[in-house]
C-alpha positions as CSV (number, residue, x, y, z in Angstrom):
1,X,-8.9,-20.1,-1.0
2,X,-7.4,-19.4,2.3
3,X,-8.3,-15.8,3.1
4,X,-11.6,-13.9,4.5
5,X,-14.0,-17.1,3.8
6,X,-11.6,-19.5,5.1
7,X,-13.1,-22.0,7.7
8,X,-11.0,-21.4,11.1
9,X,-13.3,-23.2,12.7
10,X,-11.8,-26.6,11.4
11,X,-8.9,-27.6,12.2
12,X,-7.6,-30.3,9.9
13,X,-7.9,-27.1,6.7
14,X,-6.1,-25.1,8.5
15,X,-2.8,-27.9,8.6
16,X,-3.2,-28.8,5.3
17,X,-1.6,-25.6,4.7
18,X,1.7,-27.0,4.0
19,X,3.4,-25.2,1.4
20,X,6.3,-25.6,0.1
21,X,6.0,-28.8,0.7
22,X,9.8,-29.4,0.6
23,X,10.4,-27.3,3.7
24,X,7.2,-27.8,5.9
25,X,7.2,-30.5,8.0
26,X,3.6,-31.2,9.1
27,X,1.9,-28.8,10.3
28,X,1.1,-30.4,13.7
29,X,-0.8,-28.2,15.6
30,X,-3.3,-25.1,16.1
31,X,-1.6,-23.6,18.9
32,X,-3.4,-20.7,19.0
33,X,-6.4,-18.2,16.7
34,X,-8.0,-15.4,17.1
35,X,-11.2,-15.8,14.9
36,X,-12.2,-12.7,14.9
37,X,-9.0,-10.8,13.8
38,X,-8.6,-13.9,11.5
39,X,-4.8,-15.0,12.3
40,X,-3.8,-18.7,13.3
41,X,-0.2,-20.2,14.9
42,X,0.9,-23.6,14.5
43,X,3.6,-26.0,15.7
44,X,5.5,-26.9,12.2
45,X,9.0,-28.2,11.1
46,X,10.9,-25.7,8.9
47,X,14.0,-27.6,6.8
48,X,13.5,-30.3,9.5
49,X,13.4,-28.4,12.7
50,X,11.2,-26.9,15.0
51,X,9.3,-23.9,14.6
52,X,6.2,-21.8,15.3
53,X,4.1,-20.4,11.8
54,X,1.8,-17.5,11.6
55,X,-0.9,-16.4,9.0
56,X,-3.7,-14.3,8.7
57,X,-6.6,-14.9,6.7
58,X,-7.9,-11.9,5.1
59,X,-8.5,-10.8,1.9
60,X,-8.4,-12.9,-1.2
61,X,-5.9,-15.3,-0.1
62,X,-4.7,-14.4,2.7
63,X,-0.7,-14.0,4.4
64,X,1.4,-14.8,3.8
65,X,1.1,-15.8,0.1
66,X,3.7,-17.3,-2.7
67,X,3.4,-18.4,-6.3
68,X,-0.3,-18.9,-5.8
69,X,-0.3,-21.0,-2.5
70,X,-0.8,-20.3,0.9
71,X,2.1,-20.4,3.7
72,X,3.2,-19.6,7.2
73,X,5.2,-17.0,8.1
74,X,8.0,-19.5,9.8
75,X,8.7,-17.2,13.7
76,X,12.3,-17.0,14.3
77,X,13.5,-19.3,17.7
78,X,14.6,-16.2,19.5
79,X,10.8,-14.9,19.0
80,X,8.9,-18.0,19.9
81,X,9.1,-18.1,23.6
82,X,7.6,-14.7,23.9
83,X,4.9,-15.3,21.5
84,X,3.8,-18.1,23.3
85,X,3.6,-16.1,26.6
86,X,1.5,-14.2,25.2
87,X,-0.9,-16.6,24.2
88,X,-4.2,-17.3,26.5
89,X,-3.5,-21.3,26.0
90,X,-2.9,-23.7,29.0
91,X,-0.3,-24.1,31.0
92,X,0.3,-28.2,29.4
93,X,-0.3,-27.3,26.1
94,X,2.6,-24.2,26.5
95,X,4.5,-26.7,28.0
96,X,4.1,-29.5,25.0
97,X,5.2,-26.7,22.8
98,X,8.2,-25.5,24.6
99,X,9.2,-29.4,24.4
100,X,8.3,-29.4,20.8
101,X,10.4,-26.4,20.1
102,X,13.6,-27.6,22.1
103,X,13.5,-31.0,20.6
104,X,12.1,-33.0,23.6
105,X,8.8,-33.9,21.4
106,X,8.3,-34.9,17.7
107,X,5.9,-33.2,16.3
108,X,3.7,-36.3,15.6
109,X,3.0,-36.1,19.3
110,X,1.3,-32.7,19.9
């Protein structure tokens, strides 16, 4: 389903990950993943606000994993701007981000 045999490699599977539905706005965005350790960050809405998500995809069905469905582990604010420095990703995509995560950007326009 969404662990070891997952296909990172496209895009559009990896935000259709959007469970529970009634908290996860979007996904928008691949931000960032790392193929071979098999982990992914995206640019999501969490209860209708801005947020980074991580999962890994190992295993079975990967993680984070509830009631049978795939999700993202939703980053807390005060983590994000350090997990994004610590990205290898452009200087204007780190910059639509930063605008995504203060508000300046719907997430529609990643």
């Amino acid at each position: 389903m969404a662990g070891a045999n997952f296909d990172l490699t496209d895009d559009k599977k990896i935000l259709n990950i959007n469970s529970p539905k009634n908290r996860v706005g979007g996904p928008y965005k691949v931000v960032y993943k790392d193929l071979k350790e098999r982990w992914v960050i995206i640019a999501m809405d969490w209860d209708n606000e801005p947020r980074l998500g991580i999962r890994w995809f190992w295993g079975n069905g990967g993680n984070p994993f509830s009631s049978a469905y795939p999700i993202w582990l939703v980053v807390p604010p005060s983590l994000s701007k350090s997990m994004l420095a610590g990205l290898s990703i452009t200087h204007k995509l780190s910059s639509k981000i930063d605008d995504f995560l203060s508000g300046k950007l719907k997430g529609r326009d990643l």
